[in-house]
MIKEKE-947991 format. One record per residue (C-alpha): residue number from 1; residue in one letter; x, y, z. Coordinates in steps of 0.05 Angstrom, whole numbers. Layout:
<atoms>
@seq = NUM; type = A; u = X; v = Y; w = Z
...
</atoms>
This chain:
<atoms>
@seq = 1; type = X; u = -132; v = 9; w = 65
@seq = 2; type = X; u = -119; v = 78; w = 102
@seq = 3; type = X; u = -114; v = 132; w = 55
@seq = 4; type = X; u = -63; v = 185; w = 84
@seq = 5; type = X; u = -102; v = 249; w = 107
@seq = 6; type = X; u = -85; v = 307; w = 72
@seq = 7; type = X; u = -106; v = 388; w = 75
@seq = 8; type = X; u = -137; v = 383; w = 8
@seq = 9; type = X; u = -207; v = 354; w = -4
@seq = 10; type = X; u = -183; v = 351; w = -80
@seq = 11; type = X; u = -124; v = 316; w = -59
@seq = 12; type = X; u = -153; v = 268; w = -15
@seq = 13; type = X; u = -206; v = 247; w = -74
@seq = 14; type = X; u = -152; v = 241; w = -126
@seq = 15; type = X; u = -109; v = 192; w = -78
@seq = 16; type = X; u = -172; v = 153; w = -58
@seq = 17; type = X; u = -190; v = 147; w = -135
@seq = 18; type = X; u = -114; v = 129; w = -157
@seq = 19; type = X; u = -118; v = 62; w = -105
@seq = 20; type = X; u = -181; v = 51; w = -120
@seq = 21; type = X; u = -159; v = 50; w = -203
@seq = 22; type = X; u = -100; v = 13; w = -191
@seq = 23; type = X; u = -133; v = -37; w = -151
@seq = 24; type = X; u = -193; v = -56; w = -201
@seq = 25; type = X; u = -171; v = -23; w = -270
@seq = 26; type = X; u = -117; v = -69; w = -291
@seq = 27; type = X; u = -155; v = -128; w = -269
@seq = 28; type = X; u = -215; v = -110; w = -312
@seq = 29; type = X; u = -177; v = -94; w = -368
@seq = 30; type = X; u = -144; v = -149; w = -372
@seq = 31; type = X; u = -206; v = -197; w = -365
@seq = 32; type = X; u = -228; v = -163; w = -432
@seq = 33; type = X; u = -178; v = -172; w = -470
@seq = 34; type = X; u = -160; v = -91; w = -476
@seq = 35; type = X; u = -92; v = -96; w = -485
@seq = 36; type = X; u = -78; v = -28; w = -498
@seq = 37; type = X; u = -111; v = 5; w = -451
@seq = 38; type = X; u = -83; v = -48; w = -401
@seq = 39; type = X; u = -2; v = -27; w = -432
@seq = 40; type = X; u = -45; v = 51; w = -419
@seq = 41; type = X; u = -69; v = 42; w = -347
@seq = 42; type = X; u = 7; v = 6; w = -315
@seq = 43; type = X; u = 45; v = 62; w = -352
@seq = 44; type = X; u = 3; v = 115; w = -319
@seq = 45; type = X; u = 58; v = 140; w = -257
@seq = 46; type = X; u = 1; v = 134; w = -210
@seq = 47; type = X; u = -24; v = 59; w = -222
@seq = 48; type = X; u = 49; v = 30; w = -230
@seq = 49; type = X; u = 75; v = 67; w = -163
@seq = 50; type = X; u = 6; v = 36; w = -123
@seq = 51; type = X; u = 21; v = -31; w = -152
@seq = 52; type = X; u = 106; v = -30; w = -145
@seq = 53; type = X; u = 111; v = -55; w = -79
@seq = 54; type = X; u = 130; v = -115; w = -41
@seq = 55; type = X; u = 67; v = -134; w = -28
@seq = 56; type = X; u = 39; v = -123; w = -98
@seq = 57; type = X; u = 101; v = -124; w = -141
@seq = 58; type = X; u = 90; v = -189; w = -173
@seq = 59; type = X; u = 12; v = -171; w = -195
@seq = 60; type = X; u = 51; v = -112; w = -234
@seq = 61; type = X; u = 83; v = -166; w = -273
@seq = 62; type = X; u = 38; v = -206; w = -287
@seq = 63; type = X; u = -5; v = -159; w = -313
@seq = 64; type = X; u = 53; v = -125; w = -356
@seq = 65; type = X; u = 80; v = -203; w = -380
@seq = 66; type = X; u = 4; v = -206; w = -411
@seq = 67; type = X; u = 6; v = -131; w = -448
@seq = 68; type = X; u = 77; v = -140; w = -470
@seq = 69; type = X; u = 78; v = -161; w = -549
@seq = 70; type = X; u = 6; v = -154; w = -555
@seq = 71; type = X; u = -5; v = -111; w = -617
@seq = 72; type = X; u = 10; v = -39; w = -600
@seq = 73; type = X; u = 8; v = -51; w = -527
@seq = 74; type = X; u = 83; v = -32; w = -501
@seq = 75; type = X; u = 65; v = -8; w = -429
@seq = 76; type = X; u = 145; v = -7; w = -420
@seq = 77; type = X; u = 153; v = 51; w = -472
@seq = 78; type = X; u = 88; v = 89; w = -446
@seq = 79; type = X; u = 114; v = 91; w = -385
@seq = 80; type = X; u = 178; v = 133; w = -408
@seq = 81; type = X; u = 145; v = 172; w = -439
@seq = 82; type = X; u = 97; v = 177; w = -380
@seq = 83; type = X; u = 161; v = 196; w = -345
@seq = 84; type = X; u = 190; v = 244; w = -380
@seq = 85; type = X; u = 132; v = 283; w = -396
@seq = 86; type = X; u = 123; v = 293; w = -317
@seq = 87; type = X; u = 198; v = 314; w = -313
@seq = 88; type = X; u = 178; v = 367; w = -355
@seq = 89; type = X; u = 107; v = 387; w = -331
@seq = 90; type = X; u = 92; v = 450; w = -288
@seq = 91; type = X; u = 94; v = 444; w = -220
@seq = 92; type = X; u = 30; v = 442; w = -170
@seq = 93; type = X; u = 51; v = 508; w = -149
@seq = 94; type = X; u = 66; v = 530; w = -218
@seq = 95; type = X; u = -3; v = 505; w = -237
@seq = 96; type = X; u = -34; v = 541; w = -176
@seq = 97; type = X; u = 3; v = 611; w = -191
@seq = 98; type = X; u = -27; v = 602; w = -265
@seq = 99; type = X; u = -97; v = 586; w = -241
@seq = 100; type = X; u = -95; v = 640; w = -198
@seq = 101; type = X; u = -80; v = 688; w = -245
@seq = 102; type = X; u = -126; v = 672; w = -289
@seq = 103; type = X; u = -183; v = 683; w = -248
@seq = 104; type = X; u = -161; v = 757; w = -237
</atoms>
């Protein structure tokens, strides 16, 4: 898989590691019985957007079909939350401007 080229290294590392995790984690996790951390890993924005896709769309749900009603393991409500936590996080650039300034 071609990983788009970006300006950051940083970038580029985090993007290689987020298909990477969505490719292997869930799998795993589900092989051992980890339910939670299965309902975790698909709620996490970056794993459920590599795996929603036509070609991959249907491993989402079967993975989510095997965490759903396992006890505490409700990937559709960590993913709200998921969601609305990043609705309401700092932007890179806010992020960046705070860094800076902390340094100085």
């Amino acid at each position: 898989m071609t990983v788009p080229l970006l300006l950051d290294r940083g970038c580029v590392t985090r993007l290689a590691d987020g298909l990477r995790k969505a490719d292997e984690l869930p799998y795993h996790l589900l092989q051992a019985a980890q339910w939670q951390e299965l309902a975790a890993a698909l709620a996490e924005i970056d794993v459920f957007v590599q795996l929603y896709n036509k070609r991959r769309k249907y491993e989402l749900i079967a993975f989510w079909r095997e965490a759903i009603g396992r006890k505490g393991a409700e990937p559709g409500t960590m993913y709200l939350v998921n969601v609305a936590f990043a609705r309401t996080a700092p932007s890179t650039e806010e992020l960046a401007e705070v860094t800076s300034k902390a340094r100085t």
